[in-house]
N, CA, C and O atoms as a GROMACS GRO file, in nm:
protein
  332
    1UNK      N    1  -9.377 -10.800 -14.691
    1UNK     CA    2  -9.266 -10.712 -14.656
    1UNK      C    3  -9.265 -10.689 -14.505
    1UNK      O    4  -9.366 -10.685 -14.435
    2UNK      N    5  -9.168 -10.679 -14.474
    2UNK     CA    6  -9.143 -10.658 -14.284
    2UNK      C    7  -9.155 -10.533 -14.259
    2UNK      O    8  -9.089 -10.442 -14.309
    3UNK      N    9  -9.248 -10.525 -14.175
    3UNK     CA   10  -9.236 -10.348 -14.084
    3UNK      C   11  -9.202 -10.323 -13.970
    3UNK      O   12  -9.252 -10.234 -13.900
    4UNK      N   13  -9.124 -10.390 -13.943
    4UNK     CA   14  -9.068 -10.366 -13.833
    4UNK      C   15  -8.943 -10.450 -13.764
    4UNK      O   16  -8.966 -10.571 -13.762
    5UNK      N   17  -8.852 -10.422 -13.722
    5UNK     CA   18  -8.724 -10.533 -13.626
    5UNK      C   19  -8.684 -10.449 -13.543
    5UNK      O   20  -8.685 -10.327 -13.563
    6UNK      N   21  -8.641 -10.511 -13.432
    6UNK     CA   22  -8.575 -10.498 -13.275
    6UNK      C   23  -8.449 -10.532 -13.294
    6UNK      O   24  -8.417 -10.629 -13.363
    7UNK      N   25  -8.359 -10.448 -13.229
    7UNK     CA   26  -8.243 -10.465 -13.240
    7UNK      C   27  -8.178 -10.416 -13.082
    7UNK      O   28  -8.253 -10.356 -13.006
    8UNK      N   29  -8.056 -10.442 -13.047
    8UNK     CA   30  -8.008 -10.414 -12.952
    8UNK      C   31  -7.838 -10.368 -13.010
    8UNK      O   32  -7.772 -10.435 -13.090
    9UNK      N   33  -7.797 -10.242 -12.947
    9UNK     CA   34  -7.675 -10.161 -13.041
    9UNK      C   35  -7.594 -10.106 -12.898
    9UNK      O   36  -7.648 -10.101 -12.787
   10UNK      N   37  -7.498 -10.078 -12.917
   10UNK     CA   38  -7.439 -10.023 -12.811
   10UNK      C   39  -7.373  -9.862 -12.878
   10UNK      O   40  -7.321  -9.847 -12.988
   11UNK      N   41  -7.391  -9.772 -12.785
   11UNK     CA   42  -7.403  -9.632 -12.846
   11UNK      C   43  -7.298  -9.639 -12.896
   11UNK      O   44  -7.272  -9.758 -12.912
   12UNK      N   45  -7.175  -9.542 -12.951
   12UNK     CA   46  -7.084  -9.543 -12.983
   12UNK      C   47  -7.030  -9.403 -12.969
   12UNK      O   48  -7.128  -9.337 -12.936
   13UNK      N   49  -6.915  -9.315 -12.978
   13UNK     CA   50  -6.848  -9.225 -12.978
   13UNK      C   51  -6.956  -9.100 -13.057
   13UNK      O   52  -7.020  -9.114 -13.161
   14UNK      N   53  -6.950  -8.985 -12.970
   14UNK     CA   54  -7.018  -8.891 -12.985
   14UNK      C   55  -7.178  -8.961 -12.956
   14UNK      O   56  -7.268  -8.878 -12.977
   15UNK      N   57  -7.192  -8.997 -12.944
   15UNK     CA   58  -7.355  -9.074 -12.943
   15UNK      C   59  -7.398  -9.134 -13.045
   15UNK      O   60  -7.520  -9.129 -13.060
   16UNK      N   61  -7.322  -9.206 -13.142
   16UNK     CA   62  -7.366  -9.241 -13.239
   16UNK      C   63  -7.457  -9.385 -13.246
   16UNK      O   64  -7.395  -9.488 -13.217
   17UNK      N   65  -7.566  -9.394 -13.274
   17UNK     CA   66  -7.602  -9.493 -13.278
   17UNK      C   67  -7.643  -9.584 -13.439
   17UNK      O   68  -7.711  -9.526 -13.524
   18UNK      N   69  -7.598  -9.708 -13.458
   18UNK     CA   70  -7.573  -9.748 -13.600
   18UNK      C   71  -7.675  -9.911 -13.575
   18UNK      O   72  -7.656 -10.005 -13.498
   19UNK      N   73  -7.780  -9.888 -13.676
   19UNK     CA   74  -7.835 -10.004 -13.679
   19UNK      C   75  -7.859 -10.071 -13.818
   19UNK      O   76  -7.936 -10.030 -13.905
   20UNK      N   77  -7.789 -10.168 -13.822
   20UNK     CA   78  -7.800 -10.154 -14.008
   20UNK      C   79  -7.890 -10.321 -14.035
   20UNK      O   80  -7.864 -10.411 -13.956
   21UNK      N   81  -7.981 -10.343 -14.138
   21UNK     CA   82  -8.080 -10.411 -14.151
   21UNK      C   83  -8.092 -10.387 -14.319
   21UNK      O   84  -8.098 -10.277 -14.374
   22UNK      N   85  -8.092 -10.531 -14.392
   22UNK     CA   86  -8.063 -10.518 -14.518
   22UNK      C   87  -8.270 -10.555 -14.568
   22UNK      O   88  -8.325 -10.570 -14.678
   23UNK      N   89  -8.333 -10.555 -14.404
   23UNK     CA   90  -8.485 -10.595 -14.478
   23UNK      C   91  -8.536 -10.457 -14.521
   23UNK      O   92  -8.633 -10.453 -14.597
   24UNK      N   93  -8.479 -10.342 -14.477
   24UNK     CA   94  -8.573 -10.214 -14.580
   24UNK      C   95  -8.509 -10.216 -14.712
   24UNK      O   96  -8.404 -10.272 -14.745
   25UNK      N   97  -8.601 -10.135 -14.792
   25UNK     CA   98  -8.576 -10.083 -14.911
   25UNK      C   99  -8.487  -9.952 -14.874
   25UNK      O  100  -8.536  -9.867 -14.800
   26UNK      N  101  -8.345  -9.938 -14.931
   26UNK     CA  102  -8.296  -9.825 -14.944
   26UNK      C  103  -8.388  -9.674 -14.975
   26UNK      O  104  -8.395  -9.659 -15.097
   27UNK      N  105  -8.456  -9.563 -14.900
   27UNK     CA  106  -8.500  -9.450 -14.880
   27UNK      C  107  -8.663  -9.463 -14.834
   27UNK      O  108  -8.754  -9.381 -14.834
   28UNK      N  109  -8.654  -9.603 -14.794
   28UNK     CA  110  -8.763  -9.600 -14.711
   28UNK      C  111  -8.779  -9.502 -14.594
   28UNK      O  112  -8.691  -9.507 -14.507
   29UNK      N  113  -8.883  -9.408 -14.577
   29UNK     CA  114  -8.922  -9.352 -14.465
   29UNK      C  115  -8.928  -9.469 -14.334
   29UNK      O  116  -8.978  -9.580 -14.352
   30UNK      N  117  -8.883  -9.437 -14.233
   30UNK     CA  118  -8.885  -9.504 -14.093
   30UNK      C  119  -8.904  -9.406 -13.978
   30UNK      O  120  -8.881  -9.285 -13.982
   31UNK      N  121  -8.965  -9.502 -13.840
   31UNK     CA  122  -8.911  -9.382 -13.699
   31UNK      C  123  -8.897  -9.463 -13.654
   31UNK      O  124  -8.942  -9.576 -13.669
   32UNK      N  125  -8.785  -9.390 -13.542
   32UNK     CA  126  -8.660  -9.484 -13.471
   32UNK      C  127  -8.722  -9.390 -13.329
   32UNK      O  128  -8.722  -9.269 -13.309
   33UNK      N  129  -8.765  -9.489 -13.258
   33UNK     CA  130  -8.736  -9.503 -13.165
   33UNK      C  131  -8.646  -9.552 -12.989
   33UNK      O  132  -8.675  -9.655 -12.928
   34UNK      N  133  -8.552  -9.460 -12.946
   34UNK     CA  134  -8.436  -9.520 -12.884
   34UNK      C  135  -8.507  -9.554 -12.690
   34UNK      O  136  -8.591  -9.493 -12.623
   35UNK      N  137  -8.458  -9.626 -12.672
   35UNK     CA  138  -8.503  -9.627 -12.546
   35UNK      C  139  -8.405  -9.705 -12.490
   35UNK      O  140  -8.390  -9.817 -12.539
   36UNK      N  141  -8.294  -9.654 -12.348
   36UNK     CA  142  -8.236  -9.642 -12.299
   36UNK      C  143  -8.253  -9.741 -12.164
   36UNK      O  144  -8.327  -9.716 -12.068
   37UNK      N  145  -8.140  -9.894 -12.184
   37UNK     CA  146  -8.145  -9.971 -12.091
   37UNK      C  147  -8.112  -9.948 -11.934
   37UNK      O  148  -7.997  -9.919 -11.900
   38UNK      N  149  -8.212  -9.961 -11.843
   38UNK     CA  150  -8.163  -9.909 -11.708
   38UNK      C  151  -8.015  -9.990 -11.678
   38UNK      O  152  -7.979 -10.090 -11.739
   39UNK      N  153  -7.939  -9.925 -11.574
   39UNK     CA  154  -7.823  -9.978 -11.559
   39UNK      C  155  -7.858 -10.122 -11.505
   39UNK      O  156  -7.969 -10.142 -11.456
   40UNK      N  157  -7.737 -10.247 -11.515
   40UNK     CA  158  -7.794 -10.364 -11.384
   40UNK      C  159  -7.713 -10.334 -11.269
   40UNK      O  160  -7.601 -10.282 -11.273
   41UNK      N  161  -7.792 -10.381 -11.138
   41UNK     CA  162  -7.765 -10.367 -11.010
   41UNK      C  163  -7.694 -10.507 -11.002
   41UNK      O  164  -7.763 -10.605 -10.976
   42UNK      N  165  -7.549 -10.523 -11.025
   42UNK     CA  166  -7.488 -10.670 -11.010
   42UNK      C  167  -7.553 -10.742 -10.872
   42UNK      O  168  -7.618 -10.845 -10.857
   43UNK      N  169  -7.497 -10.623 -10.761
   43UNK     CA  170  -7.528 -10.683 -10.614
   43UNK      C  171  -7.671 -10.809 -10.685
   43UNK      O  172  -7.667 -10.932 -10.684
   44UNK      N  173  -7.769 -10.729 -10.733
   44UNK     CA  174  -7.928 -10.787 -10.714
   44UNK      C  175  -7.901 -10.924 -10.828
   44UNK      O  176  -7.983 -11.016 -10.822
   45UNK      N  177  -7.825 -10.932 -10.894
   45UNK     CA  178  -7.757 -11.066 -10.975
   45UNK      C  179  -7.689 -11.167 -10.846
   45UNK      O  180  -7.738 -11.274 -10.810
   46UNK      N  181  -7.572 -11.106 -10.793
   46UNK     CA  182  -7.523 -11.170 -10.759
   46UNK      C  183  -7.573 -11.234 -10.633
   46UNK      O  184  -7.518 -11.329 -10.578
   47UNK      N  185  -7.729 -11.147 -10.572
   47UNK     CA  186  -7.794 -11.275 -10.465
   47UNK      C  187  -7.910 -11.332 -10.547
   47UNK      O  188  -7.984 -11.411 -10.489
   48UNK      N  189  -7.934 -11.304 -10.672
   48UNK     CA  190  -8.027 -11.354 -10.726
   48UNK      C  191  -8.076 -11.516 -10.696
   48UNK      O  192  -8.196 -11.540 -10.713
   49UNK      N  193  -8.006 -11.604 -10.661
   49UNK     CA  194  -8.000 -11.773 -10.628
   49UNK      C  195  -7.912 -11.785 -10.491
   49UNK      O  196  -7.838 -11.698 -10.446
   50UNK      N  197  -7.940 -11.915 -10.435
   50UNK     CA  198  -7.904 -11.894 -10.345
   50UNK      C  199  -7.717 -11.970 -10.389
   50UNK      O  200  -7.614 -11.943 -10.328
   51UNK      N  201  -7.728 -12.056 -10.498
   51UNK     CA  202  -7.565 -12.112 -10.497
   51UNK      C  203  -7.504 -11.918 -10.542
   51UNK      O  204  -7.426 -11.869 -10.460
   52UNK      N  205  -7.529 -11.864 -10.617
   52UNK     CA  206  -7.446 -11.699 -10.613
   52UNK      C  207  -7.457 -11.668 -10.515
   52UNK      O  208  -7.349 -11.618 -10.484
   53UNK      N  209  -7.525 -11.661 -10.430
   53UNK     CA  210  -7.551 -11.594 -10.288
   53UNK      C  211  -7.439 -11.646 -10.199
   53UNK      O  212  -7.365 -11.564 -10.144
   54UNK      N  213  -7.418 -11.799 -10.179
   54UNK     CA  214  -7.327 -11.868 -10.118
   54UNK      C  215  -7.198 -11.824 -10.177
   54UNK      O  216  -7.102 -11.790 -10.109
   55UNK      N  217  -7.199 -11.828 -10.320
   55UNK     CA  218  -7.057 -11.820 -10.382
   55UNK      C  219  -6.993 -11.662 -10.356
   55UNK      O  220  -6.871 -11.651 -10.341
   56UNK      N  221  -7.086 -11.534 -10.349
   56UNK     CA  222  -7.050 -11.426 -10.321
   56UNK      C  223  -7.006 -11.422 -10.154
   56UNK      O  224  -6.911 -11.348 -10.128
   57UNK      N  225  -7.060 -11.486 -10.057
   57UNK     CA  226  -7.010 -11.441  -9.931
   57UNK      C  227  -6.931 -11.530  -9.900
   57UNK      O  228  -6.875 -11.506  -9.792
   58UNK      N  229  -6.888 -11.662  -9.968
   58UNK     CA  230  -6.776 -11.699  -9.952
   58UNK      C  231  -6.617 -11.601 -10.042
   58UNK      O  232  -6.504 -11.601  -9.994
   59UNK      N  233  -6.638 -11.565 -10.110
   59UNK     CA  234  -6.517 -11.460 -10.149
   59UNK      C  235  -6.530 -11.402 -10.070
   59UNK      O  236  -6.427 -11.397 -10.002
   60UNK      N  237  -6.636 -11.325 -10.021
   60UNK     CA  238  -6.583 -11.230  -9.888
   60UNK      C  239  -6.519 -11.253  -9.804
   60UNK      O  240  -6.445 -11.168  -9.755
   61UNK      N  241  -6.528 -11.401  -9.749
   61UNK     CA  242  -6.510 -11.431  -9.640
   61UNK      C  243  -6.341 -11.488  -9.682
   61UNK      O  244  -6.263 -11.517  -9.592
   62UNK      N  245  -6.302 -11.497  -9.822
   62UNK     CA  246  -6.134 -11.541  -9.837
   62UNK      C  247  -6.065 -11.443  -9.812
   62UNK      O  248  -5.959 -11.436  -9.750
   63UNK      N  249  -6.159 -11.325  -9.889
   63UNK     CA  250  -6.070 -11.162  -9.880
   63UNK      C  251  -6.082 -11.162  -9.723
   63UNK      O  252  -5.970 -11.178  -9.673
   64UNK      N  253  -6.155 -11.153  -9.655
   64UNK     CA  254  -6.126 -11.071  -9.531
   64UNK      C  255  -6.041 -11.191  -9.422
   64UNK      O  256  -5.990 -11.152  -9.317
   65UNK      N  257  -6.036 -11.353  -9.471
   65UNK     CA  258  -5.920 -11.413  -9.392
   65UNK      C  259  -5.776 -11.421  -9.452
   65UNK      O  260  -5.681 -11.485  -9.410
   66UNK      N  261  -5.785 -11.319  -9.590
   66UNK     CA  262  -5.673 -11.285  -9.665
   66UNK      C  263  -5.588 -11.485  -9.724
   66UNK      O  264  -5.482 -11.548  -9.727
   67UNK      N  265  -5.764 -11.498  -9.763
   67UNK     CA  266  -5.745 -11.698  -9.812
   67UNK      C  267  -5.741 -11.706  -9.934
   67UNK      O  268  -5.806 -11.618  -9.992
   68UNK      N  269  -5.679 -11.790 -10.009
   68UNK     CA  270  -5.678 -11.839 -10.173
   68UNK      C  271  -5.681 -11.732 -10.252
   68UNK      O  272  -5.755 -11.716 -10.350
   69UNK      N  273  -5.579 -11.641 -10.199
   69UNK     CA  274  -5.601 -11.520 -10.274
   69UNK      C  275  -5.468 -11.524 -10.431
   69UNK      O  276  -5.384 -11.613 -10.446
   70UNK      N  277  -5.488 -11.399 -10.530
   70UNK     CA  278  -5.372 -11.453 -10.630
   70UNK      C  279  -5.287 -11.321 -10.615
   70UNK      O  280  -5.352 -11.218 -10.633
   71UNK      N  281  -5.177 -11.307 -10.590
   71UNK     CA  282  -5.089 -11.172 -10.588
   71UNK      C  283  -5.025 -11.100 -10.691
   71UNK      O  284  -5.052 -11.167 -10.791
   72UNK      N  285  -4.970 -11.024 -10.720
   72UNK     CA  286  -4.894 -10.984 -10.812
   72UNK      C  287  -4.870 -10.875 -10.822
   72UNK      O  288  -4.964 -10.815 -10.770
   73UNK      N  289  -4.777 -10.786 -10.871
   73UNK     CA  290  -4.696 -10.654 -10.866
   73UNK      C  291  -4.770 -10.568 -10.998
   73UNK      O  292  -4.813 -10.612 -11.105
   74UNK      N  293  -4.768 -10.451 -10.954
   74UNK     CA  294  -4.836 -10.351 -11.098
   74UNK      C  295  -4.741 -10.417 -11.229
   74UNK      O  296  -4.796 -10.456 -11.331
   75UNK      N  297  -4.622 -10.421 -11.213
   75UNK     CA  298  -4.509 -10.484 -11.307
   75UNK      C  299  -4.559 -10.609 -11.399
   75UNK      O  300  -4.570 -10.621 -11.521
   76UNK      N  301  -4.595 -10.734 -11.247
   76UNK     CA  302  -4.642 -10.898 -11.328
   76UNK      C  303  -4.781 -10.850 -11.429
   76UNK      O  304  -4.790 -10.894 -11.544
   77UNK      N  305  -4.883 -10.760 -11.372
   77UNK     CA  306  -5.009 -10.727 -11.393
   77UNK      C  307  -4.963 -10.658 -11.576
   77UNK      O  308  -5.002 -10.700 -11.685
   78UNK      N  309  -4.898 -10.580 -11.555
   78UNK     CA  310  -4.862 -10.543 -11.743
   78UNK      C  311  -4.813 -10.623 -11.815
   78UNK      O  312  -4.883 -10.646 -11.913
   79UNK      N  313  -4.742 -10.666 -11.811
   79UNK     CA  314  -4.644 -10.795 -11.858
   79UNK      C  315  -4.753 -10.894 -11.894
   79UNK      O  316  -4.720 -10.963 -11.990
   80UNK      N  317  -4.851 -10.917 -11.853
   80UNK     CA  318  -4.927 -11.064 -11.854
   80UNK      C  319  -5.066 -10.960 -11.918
   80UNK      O  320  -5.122 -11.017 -12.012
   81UNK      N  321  -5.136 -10.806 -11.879
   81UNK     CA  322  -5.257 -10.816 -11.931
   81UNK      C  323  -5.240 -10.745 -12.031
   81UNK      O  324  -5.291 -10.777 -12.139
   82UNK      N  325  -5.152 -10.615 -12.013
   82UNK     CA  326  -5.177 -10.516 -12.051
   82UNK      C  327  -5.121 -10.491 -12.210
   82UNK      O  328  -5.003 -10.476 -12.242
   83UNK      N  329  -5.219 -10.492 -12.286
   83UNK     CA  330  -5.232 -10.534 -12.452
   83UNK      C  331  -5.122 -10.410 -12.480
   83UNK      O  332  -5.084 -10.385 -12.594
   0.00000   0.00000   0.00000
């Protein structure tokens, strides 16, 4: 019999957290322990290598020569995302 599984859940409304696992026996005693993923620091992703590293300061460098950029009006932006 299994005593134990890891799971990964994302909280839900009011704090609810739902982990459902068909290896217990229905009124099995358990303890749940929650432990709370630190946030990620994208920046520390996005120089993580040096091709992201290159690929991030080249966007900078389109935005700030205002290069290969894509435009569009709050209007085109609903029309096309907004469910």
């Amino acid at each position: 019999m299994i005593s134990s599984i890891k799971k990964r859940t994302i909280v839900g409304p009011n704090g609810k957290i739902e982990i459902q696992s068909s290896e217990f026996p229905q009124g099995a005693s358990v303890e749940v322990i929650v432990l709370l993923e630190p946030e990620k620091d994208e920046t520390e992703y996005l120089l993580s290598s040096e091709a992201n590293k290159n690929h991030l300061i080249e966007a900078i460098e389109n935005i700030e020569k205002r290069k290969n950029l894509i435009s569009f009006t709050p209007t085109e932006w609903d029309e096309k995302y907004n469910v």
